[in-house]
C-alpha positions in Angstrom: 119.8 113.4 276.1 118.0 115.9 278.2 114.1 116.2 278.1 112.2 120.0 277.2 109.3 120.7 279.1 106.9 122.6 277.1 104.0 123.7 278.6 100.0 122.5 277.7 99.3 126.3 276.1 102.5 126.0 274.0 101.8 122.7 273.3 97.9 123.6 272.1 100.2 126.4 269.9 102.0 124.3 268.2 98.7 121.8 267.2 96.8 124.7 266.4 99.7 125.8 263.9 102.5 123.2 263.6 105.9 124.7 262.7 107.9 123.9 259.7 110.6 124.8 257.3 109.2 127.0 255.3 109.8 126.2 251.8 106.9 128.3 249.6 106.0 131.7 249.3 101.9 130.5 250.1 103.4 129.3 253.6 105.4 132.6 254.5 102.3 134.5 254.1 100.7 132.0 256.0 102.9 132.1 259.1 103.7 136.2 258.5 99.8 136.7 258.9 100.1 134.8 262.0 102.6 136.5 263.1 101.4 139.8 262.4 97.9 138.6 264.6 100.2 138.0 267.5 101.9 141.5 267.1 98.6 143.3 266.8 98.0 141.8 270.6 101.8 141.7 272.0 100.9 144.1 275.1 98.2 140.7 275.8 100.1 138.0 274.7 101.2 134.9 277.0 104.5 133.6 277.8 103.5 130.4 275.3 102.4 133.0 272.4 105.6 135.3 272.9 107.7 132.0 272.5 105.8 130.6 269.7 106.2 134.2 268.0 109.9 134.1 268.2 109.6 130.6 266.4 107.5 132.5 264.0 110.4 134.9 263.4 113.2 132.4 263.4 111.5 130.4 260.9 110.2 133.5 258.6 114.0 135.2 258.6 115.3 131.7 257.8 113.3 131.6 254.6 113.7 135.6 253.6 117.5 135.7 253.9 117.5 132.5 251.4 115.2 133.9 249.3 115.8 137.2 249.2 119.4 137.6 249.6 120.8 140.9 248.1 123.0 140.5 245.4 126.3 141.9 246.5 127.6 145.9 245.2 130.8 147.2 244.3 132.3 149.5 246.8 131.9 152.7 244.9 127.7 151.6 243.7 127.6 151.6 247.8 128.9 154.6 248.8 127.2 156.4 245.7 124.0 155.1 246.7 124.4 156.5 250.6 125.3 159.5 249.5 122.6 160.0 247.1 120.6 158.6 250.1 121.7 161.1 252.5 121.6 163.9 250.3 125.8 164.4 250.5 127.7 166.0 247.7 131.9 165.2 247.6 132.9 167.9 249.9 130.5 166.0 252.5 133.0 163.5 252.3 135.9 165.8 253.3 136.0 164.6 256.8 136.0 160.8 256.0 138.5 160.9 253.5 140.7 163.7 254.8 141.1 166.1 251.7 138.7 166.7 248.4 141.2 165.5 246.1 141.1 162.2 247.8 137.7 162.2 247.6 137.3 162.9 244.2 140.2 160.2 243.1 138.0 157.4 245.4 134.4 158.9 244.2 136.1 158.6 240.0 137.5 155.0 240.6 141.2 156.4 241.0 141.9 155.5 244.3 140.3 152.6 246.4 138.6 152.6 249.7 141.7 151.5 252.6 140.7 150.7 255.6 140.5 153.4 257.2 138.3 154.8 254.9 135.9 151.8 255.1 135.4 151.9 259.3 134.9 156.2 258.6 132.2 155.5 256.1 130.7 152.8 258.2 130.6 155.0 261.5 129.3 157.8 259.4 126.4 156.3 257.8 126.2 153.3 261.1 126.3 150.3 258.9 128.7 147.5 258.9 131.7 147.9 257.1 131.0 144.3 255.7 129.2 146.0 252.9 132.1 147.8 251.3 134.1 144.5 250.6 
């Protein structure tokens, strides 16, 4: 097993503020205030307090994404929602989906989204295409 050097600074770091799991909502505003400290001086920050802020990140993003995981939309409650997001009525739509009757049969549940479709809408709005299966 190799050994990690970790420098006296980093080391006073992780003393000061020793990094856990974070398992309660008290500790992720505990380590988020931390981290928001740190930001407030990132143009002054060591190399030791940059590295101990990307722990801070790793282990706040770990705990978020558990806990506030998005519960998962249809296909259609996606699309409805970016287009009410961008402002976009059907004939928006046109050049995604190639003609309006095609976008009215997908937009009225008549026709699904292909594949095609899907990598359009996700280069239109630049999101991952993920979120339309």
């Amino acid at each position: 097993m190799s050994s990690v050097t970790v420098s006296r600074e980093y080391s006073a770091l992780l003393t000061k503020v020793p990094p856990k799991v974070i398992r309660t909502e008290k500790e992720n505003e505990a380590y988020t205030e931390i981290l928001y400290d740190l930001d407030r001086r990132s143009k002054t920050l060591t190399a030791a307090e940059r590295e101990f802020a990307d722990l801070l990140v790793l282990l706040i993003e770990d705990f978020e994404d558990k806990r506030y995981r998005l519960p998962r939309s249809k296909p259609l409650a996606v699309l409805a929602f970016l287009m009410e997001q961008h402002e976009l009525r059907q004939k928006d739509l046109v050049g995604v989906f190639g003609t309006p009757s095609i976008v009215s049969e997908v937009l009225n549940g008549k026709r699904e989204l292909n594949k095609d479709h899907i990598k359009r809408l996700s280069d239109r709005f630049h999101i991952s295409p993920e979120l339309f299966f």
